[in-house]
N, C-alpha and C positions, 0 to 999 in steps of 0.2 A: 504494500500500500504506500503512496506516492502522499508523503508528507507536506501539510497544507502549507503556502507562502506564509511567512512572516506581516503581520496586520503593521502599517507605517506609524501608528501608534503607539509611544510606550512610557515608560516614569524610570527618571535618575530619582533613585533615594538618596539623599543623605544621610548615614548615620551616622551620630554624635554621639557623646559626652558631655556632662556640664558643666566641663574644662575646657570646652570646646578642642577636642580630641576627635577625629574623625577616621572611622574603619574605612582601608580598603581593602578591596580582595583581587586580588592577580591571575587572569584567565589564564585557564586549563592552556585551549584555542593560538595565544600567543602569550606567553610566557616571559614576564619583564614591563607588561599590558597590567598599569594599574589602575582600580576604578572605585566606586563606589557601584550599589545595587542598582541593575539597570534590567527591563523587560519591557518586553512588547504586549499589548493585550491579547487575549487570549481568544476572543470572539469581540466583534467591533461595537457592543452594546456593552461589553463587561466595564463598569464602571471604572476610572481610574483609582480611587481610593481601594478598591479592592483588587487590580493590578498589581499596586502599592505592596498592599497585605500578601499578598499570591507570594512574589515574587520576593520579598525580604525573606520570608520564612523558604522558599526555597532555596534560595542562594545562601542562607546565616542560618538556616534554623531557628532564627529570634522569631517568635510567635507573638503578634501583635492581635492583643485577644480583648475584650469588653474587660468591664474595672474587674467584675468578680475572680474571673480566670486569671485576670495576671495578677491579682493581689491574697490568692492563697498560698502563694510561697511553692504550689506545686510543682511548676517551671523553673528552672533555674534561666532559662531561654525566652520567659515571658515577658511582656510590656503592654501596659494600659490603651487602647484604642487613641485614647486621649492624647498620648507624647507622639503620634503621627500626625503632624501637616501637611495640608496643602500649600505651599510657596506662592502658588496662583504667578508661577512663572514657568513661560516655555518657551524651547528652541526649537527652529527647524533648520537642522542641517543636512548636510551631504551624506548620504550613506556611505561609509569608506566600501570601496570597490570589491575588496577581499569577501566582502559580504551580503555584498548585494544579490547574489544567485537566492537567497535566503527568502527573495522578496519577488511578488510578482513581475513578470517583463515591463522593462520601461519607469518604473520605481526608483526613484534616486534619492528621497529625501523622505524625511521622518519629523514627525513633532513629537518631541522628548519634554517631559510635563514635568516637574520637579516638586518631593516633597522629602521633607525632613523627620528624621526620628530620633528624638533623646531615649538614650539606653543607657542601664548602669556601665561606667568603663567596665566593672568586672564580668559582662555577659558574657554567657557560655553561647561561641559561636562555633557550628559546624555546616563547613565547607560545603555543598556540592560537588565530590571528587571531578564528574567530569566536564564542572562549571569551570573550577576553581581551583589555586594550586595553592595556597596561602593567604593567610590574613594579616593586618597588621594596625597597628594606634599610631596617627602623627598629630600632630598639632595642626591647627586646621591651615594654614598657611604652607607646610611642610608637603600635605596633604595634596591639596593645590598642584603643589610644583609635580609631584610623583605620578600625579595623572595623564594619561596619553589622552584622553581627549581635551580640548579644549572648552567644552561647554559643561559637562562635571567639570573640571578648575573652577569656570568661572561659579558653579552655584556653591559648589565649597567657601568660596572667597565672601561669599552672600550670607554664608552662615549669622555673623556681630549683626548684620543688619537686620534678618529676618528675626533673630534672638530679641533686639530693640525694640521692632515693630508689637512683638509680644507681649511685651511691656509695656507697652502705647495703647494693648487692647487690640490689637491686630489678631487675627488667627493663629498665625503661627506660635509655639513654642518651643 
């Protein structure tokens, strides 16, 4: 069975700390390739907040679950629905070429939707072996620099802002 194209829809996560410490994880795929949590929807109606959810717990295994489940202590991998945002920021860029087979004929670009997640720094995170080859904690600037793509950089770099806006009453946290 002939595996459906990739929907040009998807979400860079950000996940933090509230040291502002940001995870990334280094693709299986290319190797030296570092990022934060990224996916594409899964069906073109599947909401992006639940993309979001999908696709963190696939990649990290962090399970972003309603207040009751993450706050029995059962998870050591859990976090509050609550500490996921919406950025209410999005790119659309080039699809790098190496990847574009991935995606119906003629498909060159993608809108990448951005949202952020505070996680204890001590989360117990486990990999996707054939996503991912390692993880790692930078400071979010550091973080930045370490990413191959340039639009993760820049929403990492957005981190102090969106973190302010928070505080202002804004959505994000």
């Amino acid at each position: 069975m002939e595996k459906p194209y990739k929907i040009p829809e998807s979400v860079l996560v950000v996940i933090y700390a509230a040291n502002l410490d940001v995870l990334l994880i280094e693709r299986a795929d290319r190797p030296g390739y570092w990022q934060s949590v990224t996916g594409s929807k899964d069906t073109p109606d599947e909401p992006l907040v639940d993309t979001a959810i999908r696709e963190v717990f696939e990649e990290t295994g962090i399970r972003v679950a309603d207040a009751s489940h993450a706050t029995q202590g059962q998870d050591a991998a859990s976090v509050a629905r609550a500490d996921l945002s919406d950025w209410e920021l999005s790119n659309i860029y080039e699809i790098y070429p190496v990847w574009r087979h991935r995606y119906a004929p003629g498909i060159t670009k993608n809108t990448e939707h951005v949202f952020g997640l505070l996680v204890p720094r001590d989360i117990t995170v486990t990999l996707a072996p054939r996503e991912h080859l390692n993880h790692l904690w930078l400071p979010y600037r550091e973080a930045a620099d370490k990413c191959f793509s340039p639009s993760n950089a820049e929403a990492i770099l957005q981190l102090p802002n969106q973190l302010g806006r928070a505080r202002q009453g804004g959505q994000p946290r």
